[in-house]
C-alpha positions as a LaTeX table, in Angstrom:
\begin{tabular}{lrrr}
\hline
Residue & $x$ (\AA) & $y$ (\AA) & $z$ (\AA) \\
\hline
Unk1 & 0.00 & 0.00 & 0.00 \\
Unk2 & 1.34 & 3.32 & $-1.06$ \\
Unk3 & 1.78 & 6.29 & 1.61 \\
Unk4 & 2.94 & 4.70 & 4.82 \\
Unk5 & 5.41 & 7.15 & 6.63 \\
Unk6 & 9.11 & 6.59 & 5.50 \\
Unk7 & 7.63 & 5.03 & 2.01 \\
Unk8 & 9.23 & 6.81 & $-0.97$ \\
Unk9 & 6.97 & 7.08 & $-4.14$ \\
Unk10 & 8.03 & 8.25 & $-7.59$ \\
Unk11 & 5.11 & 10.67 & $-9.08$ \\
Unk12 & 4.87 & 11.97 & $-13.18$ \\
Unk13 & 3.73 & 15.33 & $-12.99$ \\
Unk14 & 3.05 & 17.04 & $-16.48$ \\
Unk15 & 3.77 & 20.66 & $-16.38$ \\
Unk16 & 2.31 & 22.80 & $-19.02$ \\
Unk17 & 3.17 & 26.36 & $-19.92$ \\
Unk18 & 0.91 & 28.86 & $-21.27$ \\
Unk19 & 3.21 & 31.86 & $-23.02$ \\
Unk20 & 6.73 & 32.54 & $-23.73$ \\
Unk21 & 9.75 & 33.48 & $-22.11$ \\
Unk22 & 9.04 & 35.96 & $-18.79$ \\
Unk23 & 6.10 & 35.71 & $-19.92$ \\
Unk24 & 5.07 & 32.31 & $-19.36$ \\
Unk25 & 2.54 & 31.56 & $-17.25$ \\
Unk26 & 2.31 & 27.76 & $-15.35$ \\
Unk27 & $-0.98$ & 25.99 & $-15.92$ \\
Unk28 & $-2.36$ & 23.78 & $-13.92$ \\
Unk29 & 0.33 & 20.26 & $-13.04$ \\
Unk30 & $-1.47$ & 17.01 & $-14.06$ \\
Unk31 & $-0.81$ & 14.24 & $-12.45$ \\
Unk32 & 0.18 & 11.04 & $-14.36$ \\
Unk33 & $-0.45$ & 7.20 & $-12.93$ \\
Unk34 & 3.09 & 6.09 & $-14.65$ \\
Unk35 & 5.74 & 7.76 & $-16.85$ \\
Unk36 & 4.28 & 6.30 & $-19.97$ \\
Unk37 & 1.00 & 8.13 & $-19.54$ \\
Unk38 & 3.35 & 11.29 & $-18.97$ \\
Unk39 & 4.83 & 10.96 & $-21.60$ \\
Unk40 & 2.01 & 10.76 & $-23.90$ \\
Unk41 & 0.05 & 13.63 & $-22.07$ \\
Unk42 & 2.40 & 15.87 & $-22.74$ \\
Unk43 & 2.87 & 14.90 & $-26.32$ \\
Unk44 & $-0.92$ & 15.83 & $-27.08$ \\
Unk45 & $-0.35$ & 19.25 & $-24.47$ \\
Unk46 & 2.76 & 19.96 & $-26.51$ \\
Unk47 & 0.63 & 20.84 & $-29.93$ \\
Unk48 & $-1.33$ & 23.53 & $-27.87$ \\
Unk49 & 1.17 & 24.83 & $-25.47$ \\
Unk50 & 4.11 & 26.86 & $-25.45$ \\
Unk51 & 6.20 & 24.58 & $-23.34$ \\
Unk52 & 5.44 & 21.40 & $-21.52$ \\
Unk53 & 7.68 & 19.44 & $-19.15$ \\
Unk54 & 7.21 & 15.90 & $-18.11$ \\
Unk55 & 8.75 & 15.61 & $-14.39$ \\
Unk56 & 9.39 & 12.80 & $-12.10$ \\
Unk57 & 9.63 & 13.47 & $-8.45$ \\
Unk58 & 10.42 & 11.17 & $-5.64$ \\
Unk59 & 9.79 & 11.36 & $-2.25$ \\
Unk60 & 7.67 & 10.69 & 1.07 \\
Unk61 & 4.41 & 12.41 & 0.62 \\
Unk62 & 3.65 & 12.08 & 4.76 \\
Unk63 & 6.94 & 13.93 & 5.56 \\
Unk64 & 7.00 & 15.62 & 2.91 \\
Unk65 & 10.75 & 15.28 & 1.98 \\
Unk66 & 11.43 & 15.14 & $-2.20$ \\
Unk67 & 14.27 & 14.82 & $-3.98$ \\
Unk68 & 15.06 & 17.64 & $-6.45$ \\
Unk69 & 12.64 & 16.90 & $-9.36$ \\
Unk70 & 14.20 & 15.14 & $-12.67$ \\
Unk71 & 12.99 & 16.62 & $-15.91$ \\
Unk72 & 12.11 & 13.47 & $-18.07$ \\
Unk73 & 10.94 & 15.38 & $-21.45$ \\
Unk74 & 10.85 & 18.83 & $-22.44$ \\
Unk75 & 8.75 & 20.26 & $-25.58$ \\
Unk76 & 8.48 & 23.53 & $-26.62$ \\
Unk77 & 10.24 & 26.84 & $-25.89$ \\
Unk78 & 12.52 & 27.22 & $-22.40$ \\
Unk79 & 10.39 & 28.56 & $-19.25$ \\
Unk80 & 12.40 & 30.32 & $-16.64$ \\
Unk81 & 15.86 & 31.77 & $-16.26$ \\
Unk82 & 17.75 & 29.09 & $-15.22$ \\
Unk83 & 18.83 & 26.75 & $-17.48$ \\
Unk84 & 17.21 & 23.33 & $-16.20$ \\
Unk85 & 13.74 & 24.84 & $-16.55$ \\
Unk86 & 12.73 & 24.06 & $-12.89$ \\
Unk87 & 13.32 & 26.82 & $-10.86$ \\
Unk88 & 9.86 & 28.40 & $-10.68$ \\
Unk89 & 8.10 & 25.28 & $-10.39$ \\
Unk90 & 6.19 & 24.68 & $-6.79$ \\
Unk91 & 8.29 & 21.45 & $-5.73$ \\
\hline
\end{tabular}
C-alpha cells in the first residue's frame, strides 16, 4: 500500500506552460499514474502549449521530503531563467 510514513513514491507530474519566455505563465500540473501516460500527455499538451515538461519526483508524501525533481521530457520553448527549466516550479 502506497503512503505509509518513510515510504518513498516516484510521481509523473506534467507541467504545461501557457506563453513565452518571462512571460510564461504555469498551468495547472497534471498528475500522471506512470511515466508512460506522462509521456504521452504531454505529447498531445505539446501541440497547444508553449512549453510542456514531463517531471518525475520522488519522495515521502507524509513527511514531505522530495528529492530535487528530474525533468524526463521537455517540448516547446525554455520557461524560466535558469537553465534546467525548474526553478519556478512549486516542488
Amino acid at each position: 500500500m502506497a503512503g505509509a510514513a518513510g515510504e518513498r513514491e516516484t510521481f509523473y507530474v506534467v507541467q504545461g506552460f501557457t506563453g513565452s519566455g518571462r512571460e510564461s505563465r504555469m498551468d495547472a500540473p497534471v498528475q500522471a499514474s506512470s511515466e508512460p501516460k506522462a509521456l504521452a500527455l504531454a505529447e498531445r499538451l505539446a501541440e497547444r502549449k508553449a512549453s510542456v515538461l514531463v517531471l518525475a519526483v520522488t519522495g515521502d508524501r507524509l513527511t514531505g521530503e522530495f528529492d530535487d525533481p528530474e525533468v524526463l521530457a521537455a517540448y516547446g520553448v525554455p520557461v524560466g531563467d535558469d537553465s534546467d527549466g525548474v526553478s519556478d516550479l512549486p516542488f
